[in-house]
N, C-alpha and C positions, 0 to 999 in steps of 0.2 A: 231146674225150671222155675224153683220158687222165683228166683232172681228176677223173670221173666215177669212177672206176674203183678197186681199191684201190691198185691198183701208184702212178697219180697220189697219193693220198690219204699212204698211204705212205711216197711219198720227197719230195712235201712234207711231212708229220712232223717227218721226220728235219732236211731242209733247213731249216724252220722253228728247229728246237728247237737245232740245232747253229748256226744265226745270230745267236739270243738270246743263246745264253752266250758266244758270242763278244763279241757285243756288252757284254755284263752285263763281262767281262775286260777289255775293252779299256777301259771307262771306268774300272775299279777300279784297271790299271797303270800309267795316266795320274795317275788322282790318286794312285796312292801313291807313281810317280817325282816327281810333283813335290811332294808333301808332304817324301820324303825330303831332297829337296835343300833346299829352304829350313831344315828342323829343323837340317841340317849348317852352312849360313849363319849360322842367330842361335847355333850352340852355337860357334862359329868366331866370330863376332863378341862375342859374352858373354864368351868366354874372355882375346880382344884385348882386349876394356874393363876386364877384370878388371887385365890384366897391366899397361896402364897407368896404371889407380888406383892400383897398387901402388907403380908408378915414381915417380908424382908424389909419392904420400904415403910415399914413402920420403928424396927430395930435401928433403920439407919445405918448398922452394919451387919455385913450378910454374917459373919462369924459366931452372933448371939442367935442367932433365930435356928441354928440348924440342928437343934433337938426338936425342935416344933414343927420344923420341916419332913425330919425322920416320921414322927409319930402320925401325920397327916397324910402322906405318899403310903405308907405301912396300914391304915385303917382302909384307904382305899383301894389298896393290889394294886398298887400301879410301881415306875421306876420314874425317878426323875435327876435330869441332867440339869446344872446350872456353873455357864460357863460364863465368862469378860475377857477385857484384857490381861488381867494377871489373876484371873480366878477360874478354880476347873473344880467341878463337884458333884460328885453322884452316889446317889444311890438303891439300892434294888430293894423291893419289898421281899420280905420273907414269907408271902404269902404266895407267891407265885413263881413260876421256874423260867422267866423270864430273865436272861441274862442282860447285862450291861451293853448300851449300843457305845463302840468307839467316839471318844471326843473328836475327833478329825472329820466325821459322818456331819456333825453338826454344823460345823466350820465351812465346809468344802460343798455339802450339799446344794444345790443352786435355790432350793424351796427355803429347806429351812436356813440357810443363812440369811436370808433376808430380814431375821429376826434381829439377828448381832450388827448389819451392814445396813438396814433401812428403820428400824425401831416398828416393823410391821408386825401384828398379829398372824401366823398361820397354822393351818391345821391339815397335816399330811397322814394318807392312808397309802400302805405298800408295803412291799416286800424288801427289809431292809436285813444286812447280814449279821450279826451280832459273835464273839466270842465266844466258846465253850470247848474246853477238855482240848485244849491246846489247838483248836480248829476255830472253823466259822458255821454258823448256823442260822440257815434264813427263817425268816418268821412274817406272817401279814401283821400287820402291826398299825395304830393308829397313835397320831404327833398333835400333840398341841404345842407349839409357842407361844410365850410373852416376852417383851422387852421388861425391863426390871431394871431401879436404881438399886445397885448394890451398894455402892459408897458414896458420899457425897462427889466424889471426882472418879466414878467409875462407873460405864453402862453396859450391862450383860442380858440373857436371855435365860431364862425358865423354860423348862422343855419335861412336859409331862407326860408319856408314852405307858401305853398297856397293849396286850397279844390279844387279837380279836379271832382267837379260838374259841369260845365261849358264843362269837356268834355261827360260827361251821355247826356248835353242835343243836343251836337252838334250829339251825337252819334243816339239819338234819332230822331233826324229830319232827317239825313240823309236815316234812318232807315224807313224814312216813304216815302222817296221819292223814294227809290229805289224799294221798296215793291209795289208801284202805278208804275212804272216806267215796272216790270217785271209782275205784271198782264196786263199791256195794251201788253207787247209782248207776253204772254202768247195766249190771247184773237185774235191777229191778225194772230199767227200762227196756232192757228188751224180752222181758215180761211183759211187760206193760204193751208197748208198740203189737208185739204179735198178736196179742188180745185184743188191740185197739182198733189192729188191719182187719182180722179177719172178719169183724164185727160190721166194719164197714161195708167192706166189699160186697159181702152177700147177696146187697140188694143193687149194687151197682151191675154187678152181674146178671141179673133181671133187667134191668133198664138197659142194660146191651143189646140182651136178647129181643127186646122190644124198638131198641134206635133199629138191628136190621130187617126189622117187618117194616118198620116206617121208610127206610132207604126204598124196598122195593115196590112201595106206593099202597101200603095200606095206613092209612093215616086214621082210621079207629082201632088201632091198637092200645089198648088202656097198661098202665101199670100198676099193680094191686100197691097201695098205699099201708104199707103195716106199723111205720112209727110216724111222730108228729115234731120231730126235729127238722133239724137240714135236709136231712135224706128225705125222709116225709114233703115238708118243700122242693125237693129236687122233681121225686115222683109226680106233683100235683102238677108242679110246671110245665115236665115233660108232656103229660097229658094236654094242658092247654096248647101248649106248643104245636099238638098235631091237629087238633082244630083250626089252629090259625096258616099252619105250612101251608095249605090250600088257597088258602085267599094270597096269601104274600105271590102264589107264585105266577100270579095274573100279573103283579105286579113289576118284576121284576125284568120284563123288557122295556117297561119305564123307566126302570131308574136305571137301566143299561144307556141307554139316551143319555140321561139326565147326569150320568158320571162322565161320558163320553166329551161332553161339550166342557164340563167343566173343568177334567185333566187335560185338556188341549192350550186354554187360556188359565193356565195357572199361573203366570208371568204377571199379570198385573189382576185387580180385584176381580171379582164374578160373584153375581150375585142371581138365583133362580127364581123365577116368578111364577106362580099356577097362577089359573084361569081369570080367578079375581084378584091378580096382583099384592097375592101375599107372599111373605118371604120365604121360599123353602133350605135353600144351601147359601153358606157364606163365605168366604176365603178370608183369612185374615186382612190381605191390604183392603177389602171393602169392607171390612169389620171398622176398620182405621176413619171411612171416611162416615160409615152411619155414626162413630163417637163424635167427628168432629159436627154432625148436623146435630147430634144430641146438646152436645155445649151450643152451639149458635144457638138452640131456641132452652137455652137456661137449664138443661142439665134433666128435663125430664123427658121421660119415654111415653107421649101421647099416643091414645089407640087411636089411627087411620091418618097419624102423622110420621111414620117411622121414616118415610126420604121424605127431599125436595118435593117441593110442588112437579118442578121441570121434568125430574124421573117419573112419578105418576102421567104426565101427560105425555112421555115418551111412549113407556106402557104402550097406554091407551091409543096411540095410534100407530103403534105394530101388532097391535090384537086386530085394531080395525084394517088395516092398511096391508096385515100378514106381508110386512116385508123389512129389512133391517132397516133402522132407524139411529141418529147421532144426535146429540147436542154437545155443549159446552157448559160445566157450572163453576163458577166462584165460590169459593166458600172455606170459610177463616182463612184469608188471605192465600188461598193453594186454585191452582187451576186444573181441573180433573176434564177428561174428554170420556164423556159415554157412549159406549156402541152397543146395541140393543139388537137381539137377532128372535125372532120365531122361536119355538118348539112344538113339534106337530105330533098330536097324537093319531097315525093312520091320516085322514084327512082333514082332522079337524086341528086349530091351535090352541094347546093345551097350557101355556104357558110362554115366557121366555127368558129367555139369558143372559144377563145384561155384564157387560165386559169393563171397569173403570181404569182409565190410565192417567197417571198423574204426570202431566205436562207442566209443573210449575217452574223449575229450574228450565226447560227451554226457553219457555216466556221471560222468565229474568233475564237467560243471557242476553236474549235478544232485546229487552229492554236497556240490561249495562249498556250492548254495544251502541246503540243508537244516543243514548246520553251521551257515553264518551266520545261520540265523532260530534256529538253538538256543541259538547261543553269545549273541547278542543277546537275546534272550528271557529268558537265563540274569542277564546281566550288569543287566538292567534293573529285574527279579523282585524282589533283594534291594531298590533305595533306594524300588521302588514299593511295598513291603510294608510299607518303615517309614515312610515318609510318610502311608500310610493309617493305619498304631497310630497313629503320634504326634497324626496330625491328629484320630484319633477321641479319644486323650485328652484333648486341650484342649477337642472337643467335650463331653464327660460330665466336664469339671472334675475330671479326676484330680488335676492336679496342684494342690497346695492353698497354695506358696506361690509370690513371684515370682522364688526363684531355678528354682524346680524348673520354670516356664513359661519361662524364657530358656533353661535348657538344652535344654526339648524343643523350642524354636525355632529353638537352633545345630542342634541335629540335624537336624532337616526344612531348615534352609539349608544346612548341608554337603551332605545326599542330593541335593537340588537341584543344588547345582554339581557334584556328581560326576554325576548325569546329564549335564546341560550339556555336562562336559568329554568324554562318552562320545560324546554324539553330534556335537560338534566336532569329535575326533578321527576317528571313521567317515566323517565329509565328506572332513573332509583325505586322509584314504588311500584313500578311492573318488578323491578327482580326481588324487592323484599315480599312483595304477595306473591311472587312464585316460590319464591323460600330460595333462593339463590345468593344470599346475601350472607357472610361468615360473619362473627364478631369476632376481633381481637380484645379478649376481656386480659383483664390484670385487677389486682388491688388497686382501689382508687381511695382517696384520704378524704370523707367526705367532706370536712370541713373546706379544706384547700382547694376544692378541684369546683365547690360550688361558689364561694367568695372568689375566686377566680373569673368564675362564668359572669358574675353578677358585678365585679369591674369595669369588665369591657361598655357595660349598657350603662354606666356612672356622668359619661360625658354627656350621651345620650341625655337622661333622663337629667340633666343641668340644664341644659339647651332648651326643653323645655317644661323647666319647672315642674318638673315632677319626683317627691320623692321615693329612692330606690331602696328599703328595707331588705338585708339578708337576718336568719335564725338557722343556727346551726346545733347541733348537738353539745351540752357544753363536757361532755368527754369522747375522747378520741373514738371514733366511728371508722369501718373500712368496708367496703361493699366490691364486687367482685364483676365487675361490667366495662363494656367497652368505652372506654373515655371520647373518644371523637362522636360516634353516637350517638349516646349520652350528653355531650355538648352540644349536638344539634339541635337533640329535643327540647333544653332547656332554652338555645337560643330564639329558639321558634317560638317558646310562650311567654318568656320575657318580650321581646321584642313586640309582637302583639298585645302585652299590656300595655306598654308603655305607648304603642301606636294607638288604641283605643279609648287611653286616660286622659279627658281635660288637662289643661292647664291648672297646676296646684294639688291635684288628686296623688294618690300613694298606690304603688306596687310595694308588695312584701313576697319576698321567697322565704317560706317558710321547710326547714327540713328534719324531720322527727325521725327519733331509731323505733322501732317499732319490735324488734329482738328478730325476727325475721327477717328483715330488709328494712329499705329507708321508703319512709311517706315525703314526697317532694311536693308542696302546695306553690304555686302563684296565684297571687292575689289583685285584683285591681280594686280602683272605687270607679273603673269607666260606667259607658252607658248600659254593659248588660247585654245578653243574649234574647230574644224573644223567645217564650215557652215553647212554642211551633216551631222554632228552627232549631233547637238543642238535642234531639235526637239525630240531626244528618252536621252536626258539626265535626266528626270526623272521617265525613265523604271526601270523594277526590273534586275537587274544584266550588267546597261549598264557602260561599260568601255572604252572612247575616245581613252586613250592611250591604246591600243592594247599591246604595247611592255614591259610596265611596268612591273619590277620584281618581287618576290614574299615577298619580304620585304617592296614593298611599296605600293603594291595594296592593295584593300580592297574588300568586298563579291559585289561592284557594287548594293547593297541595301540601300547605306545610304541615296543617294537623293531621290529615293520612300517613304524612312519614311519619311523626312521633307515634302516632299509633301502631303502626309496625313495627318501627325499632324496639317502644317499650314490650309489643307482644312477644317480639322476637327473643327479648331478655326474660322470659314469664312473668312478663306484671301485667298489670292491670291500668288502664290512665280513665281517668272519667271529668265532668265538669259539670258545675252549679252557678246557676246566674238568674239573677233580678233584673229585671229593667230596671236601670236608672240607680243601682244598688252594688252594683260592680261584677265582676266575676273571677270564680275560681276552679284554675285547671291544678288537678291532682295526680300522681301518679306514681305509684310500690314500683320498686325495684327489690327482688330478693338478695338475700346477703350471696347465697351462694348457687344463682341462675341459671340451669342449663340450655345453651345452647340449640336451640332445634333449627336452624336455618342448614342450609345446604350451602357446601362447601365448592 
């Protein structure tokens, strides 16, 4: 029955909990006596191999130094092996009964050959088999290697080996003292613990007796107070505790209400109000929206400002009005929808309930969608407008000879392809924001593949007087991205310098290794982006120049692809522009990009 009990419960705890960590110790000072000891073996052995590479390649030949070798391997109980091409030598300390490992062990071994076959340093621990009394005999054993000149035209290995018995026994002793060491704590804690529990309980077992006089509703049941610790504080509490059980328990068909309403709207914020519209319960997502009102009025928490104005006057006329109530608020750029409902105590309203849902993302889409039918509607308007003149001209024979029918023929074909390309491009950028778009990446050369791009636009930018600068890395560069992509992006921002640069101004593509990826810069000296328009210049269909003709504008889609494709490769693209200063679009490519697009 102890078991049952807490005094049992208790000081096994204690017993428990103080046998783990013994346990959890005694393996952690096992393995770090014997990690210690062997790290002291190979730095004690590394330092021997050292000092006799040094002996050897100091003689110049391996045949004077091997009394100096004897006597160095012999001070320290160790064996050592020193084999080449035409040299095999060994020998065993007489201090130890460590026999001679086979010269073919060395040779043949995959570790330590590497010593003779790579000129590597290694150091092997293991069970390797060794000669004795016409047999074989395994042993744990611990190897140092060094490569070593033996002859001016000869290169061999030094191999310094000793029997790591010596740490079995140190591991062994340890093993016995810490074993004696965690039975005597063992022994004293549960001494300790049974003294500890019973000590405790005594009085806990009074305050039992006293919780079930209070279960059956006597709530001046006192608990005599005998010490001035925890326990002491436990008692005093208890006591107060039954003074207060009474009043809480008016209270609690209140808050059976008040928990009721509020696990029902647990989906989006809720927030509870008493009488005078103070805050009582809060759910995280309305915790989210009082921070964001906290930041809108500068980060402090004023008394009789904690909401909106809006929320207060919502309040206020479901207290007066005792019926649910809605608004709508703005705030740091999110659209939140409030529903406000009563809470009644009996017949009177004692509060209420206020529900917030964030409607910001429906608002957005619904705003995308309406942009996008305008700005398409907008973009389509002009070639369908003049495809209908032109095509009505040739209909009613305006045009009276056959140059003047070929030109309005380029016209209705260019309006043509510039539709075309409008709504080719719109496919492409709905399936790379859906993520529907693969890259075929390969190694790309970056020098070749961007002096390449920056050719094609050479004629170009002669035509009109514009010069075209490339900067390339001046050693070999390779980055790992889809080349057609990647030439789109770059044809897009080239193209657009050079369409935006005066007559006489400079474009430079500048392209930097970065060890990471490659930084790809164009630069113009045009007229610059306006500060107000450079956060939406990689929208779909945005256009700075407002005024631009219809010969030189474009569908206002080409920077939303580069920014997808570059997103798509995990970079980054950004731009800096001056009025009347020029501009420059930028853009990481990683060396080595993973693909997140949907295949």
């Amino acid at each position: 029955m102890i078991w049952r009990s807490v005094v049992g419960k208790l000081w096994g705890t204690i017993l428990l909990l103080v046998s783990v960590v013994l346990f959890i110790l005694t393996v952690l000072l096992l393995q770090f006596f014997e990690n210690l000891i062997v790290d002291n073996a190979k730095v004690q052995l590394s330092q021997l191999a050292g000092s006799l590479v040094q002996v050897i390649e100091d003689e110049r030949r391996f045949e004077n130094s091997e009394e100096t070798i004897n006597a160095l391997v012999d001070a320290h109980s160790s064996n050592i092996v020193i084999l080449g091409e035409n040299t095999q030598f060994s020998h065993a300390s007489n201090q130890v009964e460590l026999s001679l490992l086979p010269y073919s062990l060395f040779r043949e071994d995959k570790q330590l050959s590497q010593v003779l076959k790579q000129g590597k340093e290694v150091t092997v621990q293991g069970d390797f088999p060794s000669a004795k009394n016409n047999g074989t005999e395994s042993n744990e054993i611990l190897i140092v290697g060094k490569p070593v000149q033996l002859t001016p035209n000869e290169r061999g290995a030094v191999y310094i080996y000793q029997s790591l018995d010596l740490i079995q026994e140190t591991n062994k002793k340890a093993k016995q003292i810490i074993y004696l060491s965690a039975g005597i704590a063992i022994i004293l804690t549960t001494i300790f613990a049974f003294f500890l529990s019973t000590r405790i309980t005594a009085p806990l077992r009074r305050m039992r007796e006293a919780a079930l006089e209070v279960a059956q509703g006597k709530f001046d049941t006192k608990v005599p107070i005998l010490t001035h610790d925890e326990i002491g504080e436990l008692a005093l509490s208890f006591n107060r505790m039954g003074r207060k059980l009474k009043n809480n328990i008016n209270a609690l068909s209140q808050e059976k209400e008040q928990l009721s309403s509020i696990l029902s709207s647990m989906a989006d914020g809720v927030i509870t109000f008493d009488r005078r519209g103070k805050i009582l319960v809060t759910n995280p997502p309305s915790e989210r929206f009082i921070q964001a009102w906290y930041y809108e009025q500068g980060m402090e928490e004023r008394v009789g400002e904690e909401l909106p104005e809006q929320i207060k006057d919502l309040f206020r006329r479901v207290v007066n009005l005792e019926r649910e109530q809605m608004t709508e608020i703005e705030l740091q750029g999110r659209s939140w929808v409030v529903v406000m409902t009563p809470l009644y105590n009996q017949a009177n309203v004692r509060g209420a309930v206020a529900v917030f849902r964030d409607m910001t993302e429906e608002r957005q889409h619904d705003k995308l969608r309406k942009d996008f039918i305008a700005n398409v509607s907008h973009e389509l308007r002009t070639p369908i407008s003049m495809l209908q003149g032109y095509s009505e001209a040739i209909i009613d024979d305006i045009a009276a000879t056959e140059a003047e029918k070929k030109d309005i023929a380029q016209i209705i074909y260019d309006e043509s392809l510039r539709m075309g390309r409008l709504v080719n491009e719109l496919l492409d950028l709905a399936r790379m924001e859906a993520g529907y778009v693969s890259l075929e990446k390969m190694e790309i050369d970056v020098d070749e593949f961007f002096s390449r791009v920056v050719r094609k636009f050479q004629g170009l930018s002669r035509e009109r007087d514009i010069q075209l600068q490339i900067s390339t890395p001046e050693h070999p560069v390779q980055v790992n991205a889809d080349p057609d992509r990647l030439e789109q992006v770059m044809t897009n921002l080239v193209d657009n310098a050079i369409r935006h640069t005066d007559k006489g101004g400079h474009v430079t593509v500048k392209v930097t290794d970065r060890g990471d990826g490659i930084l790809v810069e164009v630069k113009d000296t045009g007229t610059g982006i306006p500060k107000e328009d450079l956060p939406f210049v990689f929208e779909r269909f945005y256009k700075a120049d407002k005024a631009r003709t219809r010969g030189r504008s474009g569908t206002g889609l080409g920077l939303a692809i580069a920014k997808n494709i570059v997103d798509s490769h995990g970079g980054k693209i950004s731009v800096h522009s001056k009025m009347n200063e020029g501009t420059t679009f930028s853009f990481h490519i990683p060396r080595n990009s993973e693909n997140t697009s949907k295949s």
